[in-house]
TORKOL-4160 file (C-alpha; in steps of 0.2 Angstrom, whole numbers, padded with zeros to 4 digits, m for minus):
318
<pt num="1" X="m0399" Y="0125" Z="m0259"/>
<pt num="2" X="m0411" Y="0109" Z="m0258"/>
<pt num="3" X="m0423" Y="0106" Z="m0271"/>
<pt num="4" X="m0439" Y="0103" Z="m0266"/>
<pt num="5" X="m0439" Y="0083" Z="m0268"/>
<pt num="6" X="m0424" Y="0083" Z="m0257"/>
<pt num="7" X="m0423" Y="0078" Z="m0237"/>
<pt num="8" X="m0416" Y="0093" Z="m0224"/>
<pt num="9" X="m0400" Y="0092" Z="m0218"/>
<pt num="10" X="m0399" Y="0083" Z="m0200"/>
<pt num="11" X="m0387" Y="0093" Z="m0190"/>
<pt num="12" X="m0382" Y="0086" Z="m0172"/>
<pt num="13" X="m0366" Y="0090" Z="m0160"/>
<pt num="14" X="m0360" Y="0103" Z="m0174"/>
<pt num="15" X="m0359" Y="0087" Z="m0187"/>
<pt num="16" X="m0369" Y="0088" Z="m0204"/>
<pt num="17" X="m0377" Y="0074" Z="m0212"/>
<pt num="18" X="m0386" Y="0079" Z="m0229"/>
<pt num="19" X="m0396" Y="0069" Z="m0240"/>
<pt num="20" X="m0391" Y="0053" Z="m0246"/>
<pt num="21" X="m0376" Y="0050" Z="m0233"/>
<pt num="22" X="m0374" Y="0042" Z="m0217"/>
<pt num="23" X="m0364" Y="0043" Z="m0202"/>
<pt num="24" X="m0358" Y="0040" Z="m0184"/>
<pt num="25" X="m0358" Y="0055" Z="m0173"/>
<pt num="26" X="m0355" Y="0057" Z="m0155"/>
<pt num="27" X="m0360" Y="0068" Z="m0143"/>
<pt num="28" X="m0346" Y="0071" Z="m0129"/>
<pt num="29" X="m0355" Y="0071" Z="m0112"/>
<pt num="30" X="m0343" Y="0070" Z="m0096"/>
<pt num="31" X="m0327" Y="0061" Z="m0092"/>
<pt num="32" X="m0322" Y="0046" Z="m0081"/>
<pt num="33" X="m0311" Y="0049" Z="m0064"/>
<pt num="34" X="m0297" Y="0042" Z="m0075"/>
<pt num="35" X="m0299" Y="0055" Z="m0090"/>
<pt num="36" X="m0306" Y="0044" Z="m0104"/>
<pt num="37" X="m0320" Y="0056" Z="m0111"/>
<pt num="38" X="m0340" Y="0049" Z="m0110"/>
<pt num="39" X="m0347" Y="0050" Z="m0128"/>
<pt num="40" X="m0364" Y="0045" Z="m0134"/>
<pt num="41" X="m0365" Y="0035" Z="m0152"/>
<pt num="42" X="m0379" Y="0041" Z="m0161"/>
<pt num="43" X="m0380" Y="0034" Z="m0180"/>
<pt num="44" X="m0390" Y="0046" Z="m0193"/>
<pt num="45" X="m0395" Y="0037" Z="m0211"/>
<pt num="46" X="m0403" Y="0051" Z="m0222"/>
<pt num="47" X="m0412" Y="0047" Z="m0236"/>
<pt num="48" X="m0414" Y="0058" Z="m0253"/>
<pt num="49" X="m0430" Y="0060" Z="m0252"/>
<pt num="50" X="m0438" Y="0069" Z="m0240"/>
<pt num="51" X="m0450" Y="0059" Z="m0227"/>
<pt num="52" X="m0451" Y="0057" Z="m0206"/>
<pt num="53" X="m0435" Y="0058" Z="m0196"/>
<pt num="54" X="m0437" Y="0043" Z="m0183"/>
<pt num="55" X="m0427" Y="0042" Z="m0167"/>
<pt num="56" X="m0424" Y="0023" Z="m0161"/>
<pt num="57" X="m0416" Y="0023" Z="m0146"/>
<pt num="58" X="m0410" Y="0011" Z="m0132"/>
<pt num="59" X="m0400" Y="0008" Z="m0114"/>
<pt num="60" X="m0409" Y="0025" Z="m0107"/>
<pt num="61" X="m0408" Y="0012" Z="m0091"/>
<pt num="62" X="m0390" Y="0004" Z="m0092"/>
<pt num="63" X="m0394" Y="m0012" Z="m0087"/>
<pt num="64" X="m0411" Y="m0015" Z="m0101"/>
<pt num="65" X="m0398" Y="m0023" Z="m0114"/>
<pt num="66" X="m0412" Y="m0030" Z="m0124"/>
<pt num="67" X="m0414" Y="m0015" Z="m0134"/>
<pt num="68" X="m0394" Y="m0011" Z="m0134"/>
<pt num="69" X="m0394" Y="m0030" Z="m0142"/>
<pt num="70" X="m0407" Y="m0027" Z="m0155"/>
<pt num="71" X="m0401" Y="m0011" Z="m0161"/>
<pt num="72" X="m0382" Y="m0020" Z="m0164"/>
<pt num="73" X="m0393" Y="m0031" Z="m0175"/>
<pt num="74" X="m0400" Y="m0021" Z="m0183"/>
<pt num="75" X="m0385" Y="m0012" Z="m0187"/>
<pt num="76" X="m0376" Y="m0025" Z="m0192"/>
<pt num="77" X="m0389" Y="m0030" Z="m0201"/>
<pt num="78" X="m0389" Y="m0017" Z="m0212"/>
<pt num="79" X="m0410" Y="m0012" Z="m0208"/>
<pt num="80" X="m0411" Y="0006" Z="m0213"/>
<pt num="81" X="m0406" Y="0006" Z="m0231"/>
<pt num="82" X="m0420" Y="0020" Z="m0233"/>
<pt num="83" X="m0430" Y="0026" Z="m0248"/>
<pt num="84" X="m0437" Y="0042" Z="m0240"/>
<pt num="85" X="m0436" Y="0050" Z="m0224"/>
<pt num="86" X="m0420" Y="0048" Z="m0211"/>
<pt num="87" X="m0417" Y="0035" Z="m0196"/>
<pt num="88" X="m0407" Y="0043" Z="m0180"/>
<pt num="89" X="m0401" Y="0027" Z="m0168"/>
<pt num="90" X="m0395" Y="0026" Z="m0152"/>
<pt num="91" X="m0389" Y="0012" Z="m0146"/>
<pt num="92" X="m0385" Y="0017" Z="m0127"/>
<pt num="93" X="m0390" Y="0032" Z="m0120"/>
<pt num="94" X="m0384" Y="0031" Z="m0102"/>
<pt num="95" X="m0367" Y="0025" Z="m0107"/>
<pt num="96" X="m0361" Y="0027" Z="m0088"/>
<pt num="97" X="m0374" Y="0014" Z="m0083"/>
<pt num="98" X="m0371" Y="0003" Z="m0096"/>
<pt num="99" X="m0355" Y="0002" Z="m0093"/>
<pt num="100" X="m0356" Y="m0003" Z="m0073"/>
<pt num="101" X="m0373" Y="m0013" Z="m0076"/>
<pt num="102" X="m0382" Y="m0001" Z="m0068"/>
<pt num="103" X="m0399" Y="0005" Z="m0072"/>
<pt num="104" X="m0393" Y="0023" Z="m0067"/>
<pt num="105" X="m0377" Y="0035" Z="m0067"/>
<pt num="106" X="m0364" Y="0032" Z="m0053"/>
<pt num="107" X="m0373" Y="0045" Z="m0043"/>
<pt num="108" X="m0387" Y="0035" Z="m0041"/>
<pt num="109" X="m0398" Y="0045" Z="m0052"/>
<pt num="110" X="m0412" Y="0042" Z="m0066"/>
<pt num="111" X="m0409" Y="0047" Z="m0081"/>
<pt num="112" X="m0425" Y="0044" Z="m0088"/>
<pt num="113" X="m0434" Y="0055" Z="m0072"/>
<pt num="114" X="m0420" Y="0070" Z="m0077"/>
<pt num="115" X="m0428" Y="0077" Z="m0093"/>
<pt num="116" X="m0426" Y="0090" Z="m0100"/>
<pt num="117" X="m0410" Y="0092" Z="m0087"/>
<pt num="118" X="m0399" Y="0105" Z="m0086"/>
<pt num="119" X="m0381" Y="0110" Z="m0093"/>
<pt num="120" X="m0374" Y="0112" Z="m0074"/>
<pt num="121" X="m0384" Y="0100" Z="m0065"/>
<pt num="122" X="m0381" Y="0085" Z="m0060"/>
<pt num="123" X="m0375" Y="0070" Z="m0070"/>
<pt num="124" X="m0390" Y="0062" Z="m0077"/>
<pt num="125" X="m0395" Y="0080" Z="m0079"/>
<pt num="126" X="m0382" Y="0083" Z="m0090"/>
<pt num="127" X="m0385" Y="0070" Z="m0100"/>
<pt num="128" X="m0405" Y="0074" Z="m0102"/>
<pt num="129" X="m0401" Y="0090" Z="m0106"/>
<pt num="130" X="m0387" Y="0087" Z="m0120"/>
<pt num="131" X="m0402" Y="0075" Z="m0128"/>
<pt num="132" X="m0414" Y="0085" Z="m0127"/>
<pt num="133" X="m0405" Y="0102" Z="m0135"/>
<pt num="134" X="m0397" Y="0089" Z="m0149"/>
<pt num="135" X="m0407" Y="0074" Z="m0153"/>
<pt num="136" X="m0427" Y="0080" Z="m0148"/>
<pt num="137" X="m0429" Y="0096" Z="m0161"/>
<pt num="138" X="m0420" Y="0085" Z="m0175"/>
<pt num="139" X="m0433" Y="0071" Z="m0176"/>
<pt num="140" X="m0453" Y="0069" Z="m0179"/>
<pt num="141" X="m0456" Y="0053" Z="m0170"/>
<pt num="142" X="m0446" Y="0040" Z="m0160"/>
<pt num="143" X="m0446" Y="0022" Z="m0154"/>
<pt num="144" X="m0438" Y="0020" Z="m0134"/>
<pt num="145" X="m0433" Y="0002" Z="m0131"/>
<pt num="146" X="m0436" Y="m0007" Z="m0113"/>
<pt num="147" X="m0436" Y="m0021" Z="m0102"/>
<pt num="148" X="m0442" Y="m0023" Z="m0083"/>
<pt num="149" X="m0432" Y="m0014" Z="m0070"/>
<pt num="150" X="m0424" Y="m0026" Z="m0055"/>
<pt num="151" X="m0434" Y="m0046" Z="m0061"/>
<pt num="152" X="m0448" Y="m0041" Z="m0065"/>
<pt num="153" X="m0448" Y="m0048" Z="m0084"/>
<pt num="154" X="m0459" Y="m0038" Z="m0096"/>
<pt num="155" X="m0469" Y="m0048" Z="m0110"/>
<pt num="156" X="m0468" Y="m0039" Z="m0129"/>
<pt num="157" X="m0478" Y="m0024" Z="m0127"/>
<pt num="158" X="m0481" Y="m0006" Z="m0134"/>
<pt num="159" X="m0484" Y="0007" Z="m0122"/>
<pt num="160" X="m0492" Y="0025" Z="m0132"/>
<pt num="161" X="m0495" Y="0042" Z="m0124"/>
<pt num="162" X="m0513" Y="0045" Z="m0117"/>
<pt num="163" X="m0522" Y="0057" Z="m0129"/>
<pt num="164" X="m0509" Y="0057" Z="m0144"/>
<pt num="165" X="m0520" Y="0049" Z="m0158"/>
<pt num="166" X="m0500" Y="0047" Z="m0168"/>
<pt num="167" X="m0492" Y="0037" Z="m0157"/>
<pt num="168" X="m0508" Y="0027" Z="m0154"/>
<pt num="169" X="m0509" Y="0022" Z="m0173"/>
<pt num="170" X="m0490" Y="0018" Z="m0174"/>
<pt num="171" X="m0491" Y="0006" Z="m0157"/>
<pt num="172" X="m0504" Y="m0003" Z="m0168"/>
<pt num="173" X="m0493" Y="m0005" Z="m0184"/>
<pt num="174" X="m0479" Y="m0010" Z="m0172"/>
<pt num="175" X="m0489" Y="m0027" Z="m0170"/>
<pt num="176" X="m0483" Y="m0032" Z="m0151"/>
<pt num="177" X="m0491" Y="m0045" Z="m0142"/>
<pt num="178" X="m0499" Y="m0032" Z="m0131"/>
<pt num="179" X="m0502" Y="m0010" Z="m0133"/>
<pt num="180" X="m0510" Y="m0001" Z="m0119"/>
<pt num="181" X="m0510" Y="0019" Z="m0116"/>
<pt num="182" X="m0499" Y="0025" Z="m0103"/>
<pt num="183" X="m0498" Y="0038" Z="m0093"/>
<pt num="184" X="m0485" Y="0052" Z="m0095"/>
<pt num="185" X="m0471" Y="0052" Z="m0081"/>
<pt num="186" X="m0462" Y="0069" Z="m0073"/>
<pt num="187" X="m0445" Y="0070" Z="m0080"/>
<pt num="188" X="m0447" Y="0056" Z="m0091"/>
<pt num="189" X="m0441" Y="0054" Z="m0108"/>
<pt num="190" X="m0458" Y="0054" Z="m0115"/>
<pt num="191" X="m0465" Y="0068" Z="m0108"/>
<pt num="192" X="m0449" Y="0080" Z="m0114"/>
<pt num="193" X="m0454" Y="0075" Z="m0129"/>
<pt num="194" X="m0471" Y="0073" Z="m0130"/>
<pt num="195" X="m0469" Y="0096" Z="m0122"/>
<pt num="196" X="m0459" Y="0098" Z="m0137"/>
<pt num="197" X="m0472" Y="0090" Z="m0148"/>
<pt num="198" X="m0462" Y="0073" Z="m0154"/>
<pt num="199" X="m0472" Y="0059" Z="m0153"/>
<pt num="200" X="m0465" Y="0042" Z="m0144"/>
<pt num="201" X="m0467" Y="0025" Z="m0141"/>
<pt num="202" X="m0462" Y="0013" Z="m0128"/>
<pt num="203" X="m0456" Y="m0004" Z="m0131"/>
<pt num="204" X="m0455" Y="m0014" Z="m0115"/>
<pt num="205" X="m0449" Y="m0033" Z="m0115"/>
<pt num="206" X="m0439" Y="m0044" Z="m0106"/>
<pt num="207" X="m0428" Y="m0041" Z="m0090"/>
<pt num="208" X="m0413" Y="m0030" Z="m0086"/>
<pt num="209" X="m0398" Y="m0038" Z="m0087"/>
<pt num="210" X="m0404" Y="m0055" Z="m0096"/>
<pt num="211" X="m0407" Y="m0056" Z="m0116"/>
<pt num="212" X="m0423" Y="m0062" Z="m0123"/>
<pt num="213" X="m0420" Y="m0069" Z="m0138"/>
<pt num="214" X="m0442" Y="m0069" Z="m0142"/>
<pt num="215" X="m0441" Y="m0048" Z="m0135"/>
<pt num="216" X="m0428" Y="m0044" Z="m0148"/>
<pt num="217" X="m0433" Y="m0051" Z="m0164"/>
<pt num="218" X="m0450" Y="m0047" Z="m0158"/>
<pt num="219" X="m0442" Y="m0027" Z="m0156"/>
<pt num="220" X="m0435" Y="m0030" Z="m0173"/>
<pt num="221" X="m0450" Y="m0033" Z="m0182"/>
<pt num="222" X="m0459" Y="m0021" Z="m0175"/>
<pt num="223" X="m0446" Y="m0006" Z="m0179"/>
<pt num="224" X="m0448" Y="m0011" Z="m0195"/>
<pt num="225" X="m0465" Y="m0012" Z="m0196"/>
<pt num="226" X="m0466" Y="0006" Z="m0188"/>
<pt num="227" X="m0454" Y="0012" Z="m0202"/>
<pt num="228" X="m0465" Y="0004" Z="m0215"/>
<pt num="229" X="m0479" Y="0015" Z="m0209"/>
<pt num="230" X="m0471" Y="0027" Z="m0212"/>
<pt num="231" X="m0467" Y="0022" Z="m0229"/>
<pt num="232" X="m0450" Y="0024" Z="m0228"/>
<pt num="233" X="m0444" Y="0007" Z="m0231"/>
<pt num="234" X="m0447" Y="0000" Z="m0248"/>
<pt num="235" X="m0458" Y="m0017" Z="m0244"/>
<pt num="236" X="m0476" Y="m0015" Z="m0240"/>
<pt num="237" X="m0481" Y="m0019" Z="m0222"/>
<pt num="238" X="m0488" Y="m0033" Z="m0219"/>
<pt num="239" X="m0502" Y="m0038" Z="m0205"/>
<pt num="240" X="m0494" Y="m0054" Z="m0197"/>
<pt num="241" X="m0499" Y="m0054" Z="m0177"/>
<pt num="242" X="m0517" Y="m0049" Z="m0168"/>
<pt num="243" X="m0511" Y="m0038" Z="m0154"/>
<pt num="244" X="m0522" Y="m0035" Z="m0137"/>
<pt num="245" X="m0525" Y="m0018" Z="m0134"/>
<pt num="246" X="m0528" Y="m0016" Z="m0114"/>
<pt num="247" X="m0541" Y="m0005" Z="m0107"/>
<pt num="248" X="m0538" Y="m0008" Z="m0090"/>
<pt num="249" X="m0521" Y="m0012" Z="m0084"/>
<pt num="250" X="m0517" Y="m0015" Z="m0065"/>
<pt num="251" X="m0501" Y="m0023" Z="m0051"/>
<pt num="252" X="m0506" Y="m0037" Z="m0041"/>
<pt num="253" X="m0496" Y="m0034" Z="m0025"/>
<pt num="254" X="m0488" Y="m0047" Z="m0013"/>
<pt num="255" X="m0503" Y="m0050" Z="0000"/>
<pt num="256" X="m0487" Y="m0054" Z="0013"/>
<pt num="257" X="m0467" Y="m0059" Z="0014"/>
<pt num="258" X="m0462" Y="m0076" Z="0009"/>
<pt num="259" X="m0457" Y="m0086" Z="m0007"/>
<pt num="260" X="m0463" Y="m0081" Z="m0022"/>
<pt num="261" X="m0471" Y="m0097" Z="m0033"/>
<pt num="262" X="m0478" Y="m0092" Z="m0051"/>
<pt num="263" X="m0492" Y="m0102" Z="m0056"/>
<pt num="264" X="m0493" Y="m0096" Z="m0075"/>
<pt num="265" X="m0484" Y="m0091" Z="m0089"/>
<pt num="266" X="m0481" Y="m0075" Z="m0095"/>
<pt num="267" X="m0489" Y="m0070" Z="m0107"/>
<pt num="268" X="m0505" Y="m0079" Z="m0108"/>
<pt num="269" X="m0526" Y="m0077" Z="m0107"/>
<pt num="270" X="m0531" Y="m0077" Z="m0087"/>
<pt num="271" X="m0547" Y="m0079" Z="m0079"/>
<pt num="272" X="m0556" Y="m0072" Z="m0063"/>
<pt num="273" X="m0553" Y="m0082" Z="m0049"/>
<pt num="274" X="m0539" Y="m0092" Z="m0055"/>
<pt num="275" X="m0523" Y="m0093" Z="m0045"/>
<pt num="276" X="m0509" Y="m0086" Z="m0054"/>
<pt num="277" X="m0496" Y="m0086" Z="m0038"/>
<pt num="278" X="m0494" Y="m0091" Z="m0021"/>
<pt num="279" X="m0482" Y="m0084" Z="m0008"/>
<pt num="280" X="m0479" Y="m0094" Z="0005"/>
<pt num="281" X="m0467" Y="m0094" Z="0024"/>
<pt num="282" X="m0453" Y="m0103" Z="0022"/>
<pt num="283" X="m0458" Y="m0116" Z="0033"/>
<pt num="284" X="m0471" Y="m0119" Z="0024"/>
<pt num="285" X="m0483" Y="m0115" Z="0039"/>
<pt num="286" X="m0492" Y="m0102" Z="0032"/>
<pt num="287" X="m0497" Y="m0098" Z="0012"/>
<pt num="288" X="m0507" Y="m0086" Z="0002"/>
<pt num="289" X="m0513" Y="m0089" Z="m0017"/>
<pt num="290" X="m0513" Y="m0073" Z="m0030"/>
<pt num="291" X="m0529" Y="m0076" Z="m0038"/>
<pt num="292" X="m0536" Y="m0064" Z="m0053"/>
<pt num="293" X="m0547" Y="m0052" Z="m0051"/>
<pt num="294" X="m0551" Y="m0050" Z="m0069"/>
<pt num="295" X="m0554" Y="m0058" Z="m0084"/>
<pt num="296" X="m0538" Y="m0055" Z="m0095"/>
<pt num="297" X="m0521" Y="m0056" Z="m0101"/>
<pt num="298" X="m0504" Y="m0055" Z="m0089"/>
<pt num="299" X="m0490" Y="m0046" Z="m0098"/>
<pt num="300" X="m0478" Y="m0045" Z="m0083"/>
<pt num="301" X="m0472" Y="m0058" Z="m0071"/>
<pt num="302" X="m0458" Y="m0055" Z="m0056"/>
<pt num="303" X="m0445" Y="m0068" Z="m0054"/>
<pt num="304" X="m0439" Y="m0061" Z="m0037"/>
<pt num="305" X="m0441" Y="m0077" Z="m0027"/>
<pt num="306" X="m0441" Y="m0070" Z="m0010"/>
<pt num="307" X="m0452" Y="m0052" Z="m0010"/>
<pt num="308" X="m0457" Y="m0043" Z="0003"/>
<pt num="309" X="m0477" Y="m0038" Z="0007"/>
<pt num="310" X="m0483" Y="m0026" Z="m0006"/>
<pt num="311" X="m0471" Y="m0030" Z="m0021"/>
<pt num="312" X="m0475" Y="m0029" Z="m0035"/>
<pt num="313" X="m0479" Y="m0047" Z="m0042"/>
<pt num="314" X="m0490" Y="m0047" Z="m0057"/>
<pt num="315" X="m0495" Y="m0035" Z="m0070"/>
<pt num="316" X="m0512" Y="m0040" Z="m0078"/>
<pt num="317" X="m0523" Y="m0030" Z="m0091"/>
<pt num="318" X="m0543" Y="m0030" Z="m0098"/>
């Protein structure tokens, strides 16, 4: 029996990990037309004492490898030597996408639209459901790593659940460049969670498929930030960076087909009026600036060179 200054026991896929221990669990999901048996890697450090048990994750999208990158840091590293509390990490979720560079399963589907899934369903459904029946009611709070889908490059930003005064509090401690509220998604991750009571929050940075060497150690800082919030890492946090919270975000959209020229960086403070794009015909007959409709900040930029009307170009906030 546990005495009262002691952590729980975190049990997941059948496999015990009491207080004071760590270990590498797996939770078996489906096989490969070859055989080879699908497994997901999930990492439990529990501390003596008890405290919060935090979920960080990554690679829900197969093909956002900045978070799968600053996890394998942190890991190797040696981050979550823990004085209270317990730390569950998962470097890739969607290992089938991972592994064919995909943001999705083979069949095409979301995993991150198929929550909570089901034990029969379909593929990303399967995988939704075995998360959510053995990671979700083990934890209190958790961290989901991002990057852009397709080129749209994400600047370091926090995004918190609309209305859940916990995950607004940890996004500020997280200290990213930018943290805005965000709208909870059907089928989503978040919103599994958020039905379940768990608080998240959503790390978005960088582009799929590229690594950002600023979005991870800024991703690295920030988890440990979050865990010192929570008091379970033995150094005091420490205010270092001023983050923007965004009132008002909103997509500027392609106004027509053509080349896509940026006229600014990533990033950085903007001004109504001023141009922050241009697409243009390519014989350069025919162009159309992007200007600003607000004073502000951009935190997303699309590096598709040729778009088509209506795409998504710049994200911008107030």
């Amino acid at each position: 029996m546990l005495g009262e200054d002691e952590n729980k026991v975190i049990t997941i896929n059948g496999d015990k990990i009491p207080p004071g221990e760590s270990k590498l669990v797996k939770i078996n999901i489906a096989r490969l037309p070859t055989g080879t048996l699908i497994d997901i890697p999930v990492h439990v450090f529990n501390a003596k004492k008890p405290g919060p048990v935090v979920l960080i994750q990554a690679g829900l999208h197969g093909d956002e490898i900045n978070g799968v990158e600053t996890l394998r840091r942190m890991l190797e590293g040696e981050s979550f030597k823990l004085n209270k509390g317990a730390v569950v990490v998962v470097p890739i979720v969607n290992i089938f996408g991972f592994i064919h560079f995909s943001r999705d399963v083979p069949d095409g589907k979301d995993v991150n639209r198929s929550f909570p899934g089901r034990k029969s369903g379909s593929l990303a459904s399967r995988i939704a459901y075995h998360y959510t029946n053995e990671i979700l009611p083990q934890i209190d709070f958790g961290i989901d790593l991002h990057t852009g889908g397709g080129q749209r490059n994400n600047f370091p930003q926090v995004r918190y659940t609309e209305g859940d005064k916990l995950s607004a509090e940890v996004a500020s401690s997280f200290e990213a460049p930018f943290q805005f509220a965000s709208k909870l998604i059907s089928g989503s991750f978040r919103k599994a969670s958020f039905k379940m009571g768990k608080s998240i929050l959503v790390y978005e940075a960088g582009e799929s498929m590229r690594f950002d060497e600023n979005a991870i150690e800024t991703a690295c800082a920030g988890i440990r930030n979050v865990l010192k919030y929570f008091d379970m890492l033995g150094t005091p946090q420490i205010k270092t960076n001023q983050s923007v919270h965004l009132e008002v975000t909103r997509w500027l959209r392609a106004p027509r087909a053509g080349m896509f020229v940026p006229k600014i960086k990533n990033g950085t403070k903007i001004m109504k009026g001023q141009v922050l794009g241009l697409v243009s015909d390519t014989f350069a007959k025919k162009s159309k600036s992007i200007k600003s409709p607000l004073d502000g900040y951009v935190f997303c930029i699309n590096h598709q060179a040729v778009v088509n009307q209506g795409d998504a170009l710049f994200h911008i906030g107030r």
